[in-house]
PLY file of the C-alpha trace (Angstrom):
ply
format ascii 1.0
element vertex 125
property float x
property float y
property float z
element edge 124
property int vertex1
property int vertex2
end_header
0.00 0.00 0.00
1.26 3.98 -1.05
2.01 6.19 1.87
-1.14 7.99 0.23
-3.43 5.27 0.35
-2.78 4.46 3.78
-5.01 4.82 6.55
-3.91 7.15 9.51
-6.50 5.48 11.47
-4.80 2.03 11.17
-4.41 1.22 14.70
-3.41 -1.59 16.75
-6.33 -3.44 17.94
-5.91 -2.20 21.78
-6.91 1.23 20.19
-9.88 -0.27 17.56
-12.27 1.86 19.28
-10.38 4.88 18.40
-11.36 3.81 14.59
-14.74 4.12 14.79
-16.37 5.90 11.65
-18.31 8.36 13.47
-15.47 9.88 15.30
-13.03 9.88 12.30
-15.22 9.72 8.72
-14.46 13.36 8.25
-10.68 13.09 8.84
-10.10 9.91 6.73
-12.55 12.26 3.98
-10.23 14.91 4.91
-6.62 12.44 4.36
-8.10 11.32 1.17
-8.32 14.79 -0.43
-4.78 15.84 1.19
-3.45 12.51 -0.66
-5.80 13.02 -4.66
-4.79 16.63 -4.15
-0.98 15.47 -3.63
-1.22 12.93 -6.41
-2.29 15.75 -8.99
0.05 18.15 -7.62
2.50 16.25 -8.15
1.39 14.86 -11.31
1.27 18.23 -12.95
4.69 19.81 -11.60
6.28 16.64 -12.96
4.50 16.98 -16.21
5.93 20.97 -16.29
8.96 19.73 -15.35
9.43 17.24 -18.22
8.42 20.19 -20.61
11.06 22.15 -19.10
13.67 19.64 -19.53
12.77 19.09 -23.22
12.51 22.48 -24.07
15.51 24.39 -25.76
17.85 26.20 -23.06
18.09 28.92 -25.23
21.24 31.68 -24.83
21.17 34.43 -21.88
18.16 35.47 -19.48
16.10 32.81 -21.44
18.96 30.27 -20.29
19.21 31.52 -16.69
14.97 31.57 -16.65
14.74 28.11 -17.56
17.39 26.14 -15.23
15.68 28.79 -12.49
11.88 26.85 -13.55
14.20 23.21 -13.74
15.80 23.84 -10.47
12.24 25.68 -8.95
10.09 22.40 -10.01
12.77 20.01 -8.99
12.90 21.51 -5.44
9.03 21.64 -5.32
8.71 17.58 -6.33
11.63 16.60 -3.73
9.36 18.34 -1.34
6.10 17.02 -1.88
7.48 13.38 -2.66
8.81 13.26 0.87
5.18 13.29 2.30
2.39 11.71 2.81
-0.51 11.62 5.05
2.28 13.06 7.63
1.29 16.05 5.68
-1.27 16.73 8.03
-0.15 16.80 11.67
-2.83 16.99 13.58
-5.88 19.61 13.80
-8.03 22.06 15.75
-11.47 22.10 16.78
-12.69 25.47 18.15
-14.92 25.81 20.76
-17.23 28.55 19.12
-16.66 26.62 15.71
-16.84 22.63 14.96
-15.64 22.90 11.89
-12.06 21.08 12.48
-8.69 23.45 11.30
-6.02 21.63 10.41
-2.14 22.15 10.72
0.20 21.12 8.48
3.66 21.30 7.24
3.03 22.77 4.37
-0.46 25.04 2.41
-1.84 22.19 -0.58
-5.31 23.05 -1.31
-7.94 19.96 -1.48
-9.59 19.51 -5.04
-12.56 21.62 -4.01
-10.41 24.65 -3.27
-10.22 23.83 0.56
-7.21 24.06 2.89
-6.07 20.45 2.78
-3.54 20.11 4.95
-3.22 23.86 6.75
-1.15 26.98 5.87
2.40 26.58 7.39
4.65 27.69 5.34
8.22 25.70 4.42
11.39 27.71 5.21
12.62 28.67 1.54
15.86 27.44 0.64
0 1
1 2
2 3
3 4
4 5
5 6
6 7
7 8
8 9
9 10
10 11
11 12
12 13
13 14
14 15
15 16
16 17
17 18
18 19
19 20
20 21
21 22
22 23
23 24
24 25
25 26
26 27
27 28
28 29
29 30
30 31
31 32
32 33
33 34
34 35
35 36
36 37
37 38
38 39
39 40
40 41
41 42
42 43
43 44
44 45
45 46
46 47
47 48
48 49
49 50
50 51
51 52
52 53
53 54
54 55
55 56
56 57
57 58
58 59
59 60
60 61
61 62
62 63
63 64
64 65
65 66
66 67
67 68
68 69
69 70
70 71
71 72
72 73
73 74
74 75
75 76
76 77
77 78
78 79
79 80
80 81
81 82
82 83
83 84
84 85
85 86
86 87
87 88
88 89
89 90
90 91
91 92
92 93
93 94
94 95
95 96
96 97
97 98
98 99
99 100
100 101
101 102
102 103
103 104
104 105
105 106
106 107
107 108
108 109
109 110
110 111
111 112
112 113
113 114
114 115
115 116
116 117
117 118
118 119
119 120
120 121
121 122
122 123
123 124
């Protein structure tokens, strides 16, 4: 099984009750939109990537611009490939608001547009 396809919520038996689908349906909802929405990502920097490498280097800025996009893209894949579901670590439920927040190490938006795995940002370099 992918580090994307598997289940935060597979526990030892000691903590089965923990699994239960009404305490965790909208978190394993919420893992599987972090993980299609880090598939695609990932899918379509790789595909830019390729078109970058394949693409004449050209002389001068259009040179520098293009290694900038190679080395850009390549930095972005490294980082995403490293995760997982660890891309969400953990999350926070308000008391004035149910709706859960949740923290990340890194901002990936789910395929409908919402946070999917929180707003911290990576240092840059």
């Amino acid at each position: 099984m992918s580090p994307l396809t598997t289940s935060a919520f597979d526990l030892p038996d000691r903590l089965a009750a923990k699994a239960d689908p009404a305490l965790i349906g909208g978190d394993e909802q919420h893992f599987a939109d972090i993980a299609e929405s880090l598939e695609q990502t990932i899918a379509d920097l790789s595909g830019r990537l390729d078109a970058e490498l394949k693409a004449p280097g050209g002389i001068g800025q259009k040179a520098l611009d293009r290694d900038t996009e190679i080395h850009r893209l390549t930095a972005r894949l490294r980082v995403l490939s490293r995760f997982g579901l660890d891309l969400c670590l953990g999350r926070i439920v308000g008391a004035d608001n149910p709706e859960p927040v949740y923290v990340g190490r890194l901002g990936l938006n789910g395929q409908r547009g919402s946070p999917a795995a929180g707003r911290l940002a990576l240092p840059r370099g």
